[in-house]
N, C-alpha and C positions, 0 to 999 in steps of 0.2 A: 366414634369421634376420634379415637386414640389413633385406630390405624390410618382416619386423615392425617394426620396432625401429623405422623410420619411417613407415612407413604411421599405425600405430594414432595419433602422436597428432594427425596431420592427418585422421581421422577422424574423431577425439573433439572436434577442431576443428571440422568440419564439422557435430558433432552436437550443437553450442554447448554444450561440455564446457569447461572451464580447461584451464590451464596447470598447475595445481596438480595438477589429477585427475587430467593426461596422467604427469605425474612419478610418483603416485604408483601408476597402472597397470605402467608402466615396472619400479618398484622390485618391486611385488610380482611382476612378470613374473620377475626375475632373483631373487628368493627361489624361485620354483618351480622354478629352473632349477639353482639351489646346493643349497639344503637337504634335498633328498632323496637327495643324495650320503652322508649321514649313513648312512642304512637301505639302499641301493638292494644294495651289494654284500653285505649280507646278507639280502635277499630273494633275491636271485640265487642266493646258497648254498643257500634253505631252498627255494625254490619253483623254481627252477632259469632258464636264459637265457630259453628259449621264452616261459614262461607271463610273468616280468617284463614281454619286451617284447610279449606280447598284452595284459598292461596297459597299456603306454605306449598304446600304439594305440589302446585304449579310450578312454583319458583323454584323449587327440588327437581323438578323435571327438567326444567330450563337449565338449570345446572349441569345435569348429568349431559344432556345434550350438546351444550357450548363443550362440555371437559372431552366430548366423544367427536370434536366437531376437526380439533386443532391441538396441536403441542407448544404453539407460542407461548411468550408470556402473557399477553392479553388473554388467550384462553383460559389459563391456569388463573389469571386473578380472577376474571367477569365470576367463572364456576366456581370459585372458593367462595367469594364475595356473598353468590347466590345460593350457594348453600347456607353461609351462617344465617342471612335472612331468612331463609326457608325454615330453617331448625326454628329462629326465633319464633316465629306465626305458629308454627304447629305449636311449640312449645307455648306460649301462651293461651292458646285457644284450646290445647289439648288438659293444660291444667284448670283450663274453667270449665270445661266439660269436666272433668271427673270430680270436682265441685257439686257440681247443679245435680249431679245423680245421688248424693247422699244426703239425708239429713242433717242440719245444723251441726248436731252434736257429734255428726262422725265425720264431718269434713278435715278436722286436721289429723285426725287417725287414719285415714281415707288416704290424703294427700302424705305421708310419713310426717 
């Protein structure tokens, strides 16, 4: 996450992007990475760990795709964007997987 987080805007630099546009890739980057905290743990519930995080995966894929597709700014936000989504769905589905595979009493030692 760290060499996203500086790569893209020495990229968008390199792609004679602003300062401005790099910011505001950035921010939507960390809205995709928050705001599906809202819904993710009750997808989890309806559609279960597995199929959430073969979404994330998806949406990781679609990422790397759109970021392999184009150098505009539209490129750069859609694949930031679809990454922080992505990271979120894995990351909550990945954390209740490794949940449901330990007993009770070793879930928060489990989980750090």
């Amino acid at each position: 996450m760290i060499l996203v987080m500086n790569a893209t805007p020495l990229a968008m630099s390199f792609c004679n992007l602003g300062l401005d546009d790099s910011a505001t890739v950035i921010q939507w980057h960390l809205l995709g990475m928050f705001l599906p905290a809202f819904v993710a743990g009750t997808l989890v519930d309806r559609l279960g760990s597995v199929r959430v995080a073969l979404g994330g995966a998806a949406t990781l894929a679609a990422s790397a795709a759109i970021a392999i597709a184009g150098e505009s700014f539209e490129h750069f936000l859609l694949s930031s964007c679809l990454l922080g989504v992505g990271w979120n769905l894995m990351l909550v589905a990945g954390t209740t997987l490794l949940g449901s595979g330990h007993r009770p009493e070793e879930r928060s030692a489990a989980q750090g």
